[in-house]
C-alpha positions as CSV (number, residue, x, y, z in Angstrom):
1,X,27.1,3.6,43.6
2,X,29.0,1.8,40.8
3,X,27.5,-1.1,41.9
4,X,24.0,-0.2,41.4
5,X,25.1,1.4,38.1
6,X,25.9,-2.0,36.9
7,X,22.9,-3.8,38.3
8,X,20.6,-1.4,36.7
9,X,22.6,-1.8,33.3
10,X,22.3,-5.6,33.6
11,X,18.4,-5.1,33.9
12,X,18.5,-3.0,31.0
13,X,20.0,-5.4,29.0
14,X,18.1,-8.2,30.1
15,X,15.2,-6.8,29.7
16,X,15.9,-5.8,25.9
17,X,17.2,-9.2,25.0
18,X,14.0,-10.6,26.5
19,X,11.6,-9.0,24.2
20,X,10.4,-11.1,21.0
21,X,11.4,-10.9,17.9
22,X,8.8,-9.2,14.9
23,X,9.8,-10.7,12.0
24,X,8.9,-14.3,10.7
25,X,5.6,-15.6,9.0
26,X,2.5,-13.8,8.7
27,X,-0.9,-15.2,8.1
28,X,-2.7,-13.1,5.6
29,X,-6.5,-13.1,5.1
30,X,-8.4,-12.5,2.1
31,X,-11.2,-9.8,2.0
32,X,-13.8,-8.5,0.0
33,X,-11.9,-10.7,-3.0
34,X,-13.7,-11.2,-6.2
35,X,-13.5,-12.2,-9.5
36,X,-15.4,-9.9,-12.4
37,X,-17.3,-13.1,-13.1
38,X,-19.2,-13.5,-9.6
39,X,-16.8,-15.7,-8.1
40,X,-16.1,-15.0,-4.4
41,X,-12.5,-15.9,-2.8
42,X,-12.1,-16.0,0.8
43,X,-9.4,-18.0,2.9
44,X,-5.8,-17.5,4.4
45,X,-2.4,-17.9,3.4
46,X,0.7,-17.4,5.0
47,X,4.3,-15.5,3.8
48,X,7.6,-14.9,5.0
49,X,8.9,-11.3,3.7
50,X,12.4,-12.8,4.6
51,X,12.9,-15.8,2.4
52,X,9.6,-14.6,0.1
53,X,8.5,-18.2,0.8
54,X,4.3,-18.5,0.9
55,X,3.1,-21.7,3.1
56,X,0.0,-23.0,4.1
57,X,-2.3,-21.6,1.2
58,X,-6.0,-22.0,1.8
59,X,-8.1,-20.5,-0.9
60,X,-11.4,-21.0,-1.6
61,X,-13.3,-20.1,-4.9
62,X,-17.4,-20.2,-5.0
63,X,-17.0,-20.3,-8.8
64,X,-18.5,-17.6,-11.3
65,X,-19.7,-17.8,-14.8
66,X,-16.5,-18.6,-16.2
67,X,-14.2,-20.5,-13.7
68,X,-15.1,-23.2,-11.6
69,X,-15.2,-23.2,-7.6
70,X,-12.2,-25.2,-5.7
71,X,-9.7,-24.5,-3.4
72,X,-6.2,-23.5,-4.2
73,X,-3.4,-24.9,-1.6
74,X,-0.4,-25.1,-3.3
75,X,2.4,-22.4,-4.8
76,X,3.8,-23.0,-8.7
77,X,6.5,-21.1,-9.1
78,X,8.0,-19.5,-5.7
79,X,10.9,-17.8,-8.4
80,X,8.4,-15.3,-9.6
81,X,9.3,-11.7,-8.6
82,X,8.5,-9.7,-5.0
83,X,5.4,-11.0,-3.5
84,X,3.6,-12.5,-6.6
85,X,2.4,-16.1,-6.7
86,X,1.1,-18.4,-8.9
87,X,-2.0,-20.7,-6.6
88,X,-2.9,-23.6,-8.7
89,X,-5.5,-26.1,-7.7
90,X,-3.8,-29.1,-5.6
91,X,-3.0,-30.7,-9.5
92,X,0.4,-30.8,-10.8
93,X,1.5,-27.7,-13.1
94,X,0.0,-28.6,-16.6
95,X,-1.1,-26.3,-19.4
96,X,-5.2,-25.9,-19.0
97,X,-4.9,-25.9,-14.8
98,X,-6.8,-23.4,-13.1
99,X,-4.5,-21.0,-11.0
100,X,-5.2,-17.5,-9.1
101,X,-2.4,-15.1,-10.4
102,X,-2.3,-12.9,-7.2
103,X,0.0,-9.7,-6.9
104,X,0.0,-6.8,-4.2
105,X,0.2,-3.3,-4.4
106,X,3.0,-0.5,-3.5
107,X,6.0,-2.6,-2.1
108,X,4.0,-6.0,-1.6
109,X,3.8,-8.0,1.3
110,X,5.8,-7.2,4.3
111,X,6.2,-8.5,7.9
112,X,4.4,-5.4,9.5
113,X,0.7,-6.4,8.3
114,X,-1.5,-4.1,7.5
115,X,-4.0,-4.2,4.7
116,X,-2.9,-4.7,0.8
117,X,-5.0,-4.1,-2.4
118,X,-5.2,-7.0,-4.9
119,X,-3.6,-5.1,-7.7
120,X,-1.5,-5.6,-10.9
121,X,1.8,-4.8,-10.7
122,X,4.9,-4.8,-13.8
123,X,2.2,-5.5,-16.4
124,X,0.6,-8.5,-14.9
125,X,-3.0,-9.4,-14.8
126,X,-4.3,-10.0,-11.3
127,X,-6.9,-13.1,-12.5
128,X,-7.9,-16.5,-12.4
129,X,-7.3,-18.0,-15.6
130,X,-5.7,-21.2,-17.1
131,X,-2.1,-22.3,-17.2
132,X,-0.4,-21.4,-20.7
133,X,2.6,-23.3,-20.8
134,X,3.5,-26.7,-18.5
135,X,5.5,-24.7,-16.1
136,X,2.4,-22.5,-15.4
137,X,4.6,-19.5,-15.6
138,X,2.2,-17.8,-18.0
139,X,-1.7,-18.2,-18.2
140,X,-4.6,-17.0,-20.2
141,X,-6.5,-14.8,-17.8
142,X,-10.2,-15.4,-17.4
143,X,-11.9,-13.0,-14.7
144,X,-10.0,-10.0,-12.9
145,X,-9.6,-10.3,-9.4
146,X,-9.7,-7.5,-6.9
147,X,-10.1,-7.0,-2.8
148,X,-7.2,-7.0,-0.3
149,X,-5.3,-8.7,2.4
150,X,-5.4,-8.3,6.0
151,X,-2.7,-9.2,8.5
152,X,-2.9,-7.9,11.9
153,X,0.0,-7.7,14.4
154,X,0.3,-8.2,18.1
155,X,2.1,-5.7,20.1
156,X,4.1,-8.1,21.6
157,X,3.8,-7.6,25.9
158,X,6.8,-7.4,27.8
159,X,7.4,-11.0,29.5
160,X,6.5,-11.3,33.1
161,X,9.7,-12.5,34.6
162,X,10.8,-9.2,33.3
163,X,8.1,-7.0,34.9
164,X,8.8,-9.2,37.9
165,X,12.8,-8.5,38.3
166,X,12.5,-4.9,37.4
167,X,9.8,-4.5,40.4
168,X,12.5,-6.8,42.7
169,X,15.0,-4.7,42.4
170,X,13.4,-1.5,42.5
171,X,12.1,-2.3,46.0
172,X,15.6,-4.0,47.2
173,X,17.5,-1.4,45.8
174,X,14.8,1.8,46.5
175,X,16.5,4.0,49.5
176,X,19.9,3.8,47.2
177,X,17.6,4.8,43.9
178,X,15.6,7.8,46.1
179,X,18.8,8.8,47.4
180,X,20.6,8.9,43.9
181,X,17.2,10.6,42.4
């Protein structure tokens, strides 16, 4: 009895370490993003709630009357606060660069996905604009954007070699479990 006590504990156990782990880098998609000049944003970019590190930024701008379509692929300052980012074009920080000044709603971005409104937070326009200073720290905001972001989870499946050694030992060890039970 204290035998199979022990085996059905070791299961357990092995079958909770086996399970992955949730947090990490999400990819986030743009939708429905616009700028109140006509410009249309669409592309991906991907953040760590972690480390509050953004990676592998792929923006793309149509252009509207007032700022000029490109894509945006690279972080200026990854000091600024919570989850907002400053996504210059692929120039160097200069004053006159174009940037996107993006910043997300309620507690930012997280690791559990989810949608999240393109929204000012602390004061801070939520615009394309130009860079202010050389650091590109401030800007002069041109067209307000709005839409959301979109990262969707997995439910992450149990591994087979798990599913596999539970059903093992269940049918090895199934007259001692019905007589237990």
């Amino acid at each position: 009895m204290r035998s199979l006590r022990n085996i059905a504990l070791g299961v357990l156990l092995f079958s909770a370490a086996s399970f992955p782990a949730l947090a990490g880098t999400i990819t986030w998609d743009l939708t429905g993003v616009t700028g109140s000049d006509g410009a249309a944003y669409s592309g991906s970019f991907a953040y760590n709630a972690d480390t509050n590190v953004y990676s592998s930024i792929d923006i793309v701008s149509t252009g509207g009357t007032l700022t000029p379509p490109d894509t945006y692929t690279f972080q200026v300052n990854p000091s600024i606060e919570d989850s907002n980012f400053l996504v210059p074009l692929a120039s160097p920080p200069a004053v006159g660069v174009w940037l996107l000044n993006l910043e997300f709603a309620g507690t930012g971005l997280t690791d559990a996905g989810g949608t999240i409104a393109i929204a000012a937070t602390d004061g801070h326009d939520v615009a394309a604009g130009t860079c202010a200073e050389s650091d590109c720290y401030s800007f002069d905001p041109v067209s307000t954007i709005t839409g959301s972001v979109v990262a969707e989870i997995a439910t992450p499946e149990p591994p087979v070699f798990v599913l596999l050694g539970s059903a093992l030992l269940l049918a090895v060890f199934r007259k001692k479990l019905l007589a237990v039970f």
